[in-house]
Each structure stands twice: as structure tokens, then as C-alpha cells.
C-alpha positions, 0 to 999 in steps of 0.5 A: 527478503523482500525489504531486503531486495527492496533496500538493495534496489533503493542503494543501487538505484543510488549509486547509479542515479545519485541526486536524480529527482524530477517531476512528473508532467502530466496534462492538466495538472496544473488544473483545479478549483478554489473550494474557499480562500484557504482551499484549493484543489488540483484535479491531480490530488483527486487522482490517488484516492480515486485510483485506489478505491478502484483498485480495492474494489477490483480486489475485492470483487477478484478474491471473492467472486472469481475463480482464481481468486478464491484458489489464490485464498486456498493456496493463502490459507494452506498451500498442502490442503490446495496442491492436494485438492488438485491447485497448481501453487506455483501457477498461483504463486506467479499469479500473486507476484503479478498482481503485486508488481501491478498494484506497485507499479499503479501505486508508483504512478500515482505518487510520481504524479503528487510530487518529486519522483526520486529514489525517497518514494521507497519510503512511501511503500514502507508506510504501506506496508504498515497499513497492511500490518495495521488493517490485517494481513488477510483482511482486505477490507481493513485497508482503507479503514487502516489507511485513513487511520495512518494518514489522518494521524499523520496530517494531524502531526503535519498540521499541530506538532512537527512535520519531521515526526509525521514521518514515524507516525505510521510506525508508532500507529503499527507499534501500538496496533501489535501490542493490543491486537498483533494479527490487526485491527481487521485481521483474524487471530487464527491468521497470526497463530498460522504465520 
């Protein structure tokens, strides 16, 4: 339902924006340093990996120290055993919307400030999506290993074979990861045998 909704979006998004790109300006972005003479670094490129690592350390220390986080894992885990322990699932539910409209909202900004903004970002939210799958959909700490898995594979194809297949890089990785280990590289078996 959610790719769904997603690729509905995206249409209508098109009908009513045909053509629509731009940029998103931003002071300073335009500022950065020459490391040698094939090198050079925008302050701006330094953005995304920055505000990721923040937002997974936020994560992480959410779900593993904090209250509600370790109901939303309860509620993850078995939604009946959490509602008879006395946990508002609906409550939890809203909660883990919230946060999922937040880190795509955050995820969204930082990609408008590395290129071209239009409707073709969605396809960036699918590539994160099989990062999810790859790293394990109940292990929080097998995304960044997945991620830097799916980019260096993906720059790799960019850099030596043809920029056109990078872009199903990230597909071909996820293919693979399924056939040898469906619930991810960092995920649980008991995990895929209860979804």
C-alpha cells in the first residue's frame, strides 16, 4: 500500500507539475575545499552523511533506551502480547507514522540540497527502501553497513562500467541478498518467519 500510494502521488504530482525541477539554494553552498587536483569538496556534500549519522544515533538510542521506544519494538514484534500488556497500539502506531513522515521529510531536504529537486527524487526513496530490505528490517544497526554496501557498489558501476546500470545496482544487490539470506544481512530468521 505504500508503493502504491507512493506511485499515485508521484502521477499526480506529475500531472499537476509537468516538467517542474529546480534547485534548492542555500547559503554557502557553493563553498568548499580542494583536497588535491582531481578532489574537491562542497561544504554542502559533507551535509548528508552528516545528518544521517545523527538520525541513526537518535534512532538507536530511541528504540533502546527510552520508553516508548521499547513499546514501539513490543508492538513490532507482537501487536496482541503488547495490547494485552496493557500498550495502546493505535497510540504506537500514530507514533511510528510520525517518525516515518519525519525521517522522510529529513531525507527529502538533504537530497534537495545535492541536486535537481523534481518528481525523479522518488526514485531515490526506493533505493532506500532496499537498503532497508538488505540490512535487515528489524536491525537498525545493518543500515549503514547496507547503505555503504549499495553506494560503493553503485559509485563502482558509475566510475568502471556504465552510469545507466548504477541505477539498478541497488536492485541486483537486494536480489542477491534474498536469495542467500531473505530476512538480510543483519536481520533475524525469526523475523522473516513472523512476517
Amino acid at each position: 500500500m505504500t508503493l502504491a500510494s507512493l506511485f499515485l502521488l508521484e502521477s499526480v504530482s506529475d500531472i499537476a507539475w509537468p516538467g517542474v525541477t529546480g534547485f534548492m539554494g542555500a547559503p554557502g553552498s557553493s563553498t568548499g575545499y580542494q583536497l588535491n587536483e582531481n578532489t574537491y569538496i562542497r561544504l554542502f556534500d559533507l551535509i548528508p552523511p552528516l545528518v544521517g549519522g545523527i538520525v541513526w544515533v537518535l534512532l538507536i538510542i530511541f528504540y533502546r533506551v527510552s520508553k516508548q521506544g521499547k513499546r514501539v519494538r513490543a508492538v513490532a514484534e507482537n501487536a496482541s502480547l503488547a495490547a494485552r500488556r496493557g500498550i495502546n497500539i493505535n497510540h504506537i502506531g500514530a507514533l511510528s507514522w510520525a517518525f516515518a513522515v519525519i525521517v522522510a521529510v529529513i531525507a527529502g531536504v538533504t537530497m534537495g540540497t545535492q541536486g535537481v529537486v523534481s518528481s525523479l527524487i522518488v526514485a531515490t526513496s526506493l533505493k532506500g527502501f532496499t537498503v532497508a530490505l538488505v540490512g535487515g528490517l528489524d536491525s537498525i544497526e545493518g543500515v549503514v553497513p547496507a547503505a555503504l554496501l549499495v553506494a560503493t557498489l553503485e559509485v563502482v558501476t558509475v566510475r568502471w562500467v556504465d552510469q545507466q546500470l548504477s541505477e539498478a545496482v541497488p536492485f541486483a544487490v537486494l536480489l542477491i541478498v534474498l536469495m542467500i539470506r531473505p530476512w538480510g544481512l543483519f536481520g533475524r530468521t525469526e523475523e522473516l518467519e513472523r512476517v
